[in-house]
N, C-alpha and C positions, 0 to 999 in steps of 0.2 A: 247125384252126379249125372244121372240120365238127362235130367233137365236143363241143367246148365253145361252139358258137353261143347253145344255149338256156339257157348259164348268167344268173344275174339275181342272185346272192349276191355276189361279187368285183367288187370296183373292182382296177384293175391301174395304177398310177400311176409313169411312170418320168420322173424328175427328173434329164434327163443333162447335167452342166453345168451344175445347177441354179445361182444367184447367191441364195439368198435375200435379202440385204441389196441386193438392187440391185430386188428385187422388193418392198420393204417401201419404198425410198426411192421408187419410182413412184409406189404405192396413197398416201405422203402427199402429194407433190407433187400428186396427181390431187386429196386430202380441200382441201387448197389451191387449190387453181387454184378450185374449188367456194367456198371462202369467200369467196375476190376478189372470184368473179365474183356474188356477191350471193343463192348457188342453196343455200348450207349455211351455217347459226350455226356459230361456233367454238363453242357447247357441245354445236351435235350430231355430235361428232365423239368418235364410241366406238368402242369395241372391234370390233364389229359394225358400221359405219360403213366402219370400215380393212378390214376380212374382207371386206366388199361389193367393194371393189375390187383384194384380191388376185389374181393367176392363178388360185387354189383356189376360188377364188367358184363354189357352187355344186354342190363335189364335199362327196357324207357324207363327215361328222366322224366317227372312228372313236378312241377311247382307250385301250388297251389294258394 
């Protein structure tokens, strides 16, 4: 840990037991519960919108 403290290049992301489909049903149920509640239009509900509310939210997007 000492050695690689100062690193700032590397994100290290470990997804153990990851669910993804259980994590995509959430961030819509959340874009939902947001329309009921009067706080999001059904048309602003994008790509970017669902990304807001995933676990990832937040971490760089990397393509490789």
């Amino acid at each position: 840990m000492r050695e690689t403290q100062a690193n700032s290049a590397l994100n290290l992301n470990l997804a153990l037991s990851y669910g993804g489909r259980d994590e995509i049903t959430r961030a819509a149920r959340a874009l939902c519960a947001e329309v009921q509640a009067g706080s999001l239009r059904f048309e602003d509900i994008t790509e970017e919108a669902l990304s807001a509310r995933l676990d990832t939210r937040g971490l760089p997007i990397q393509i490789f």
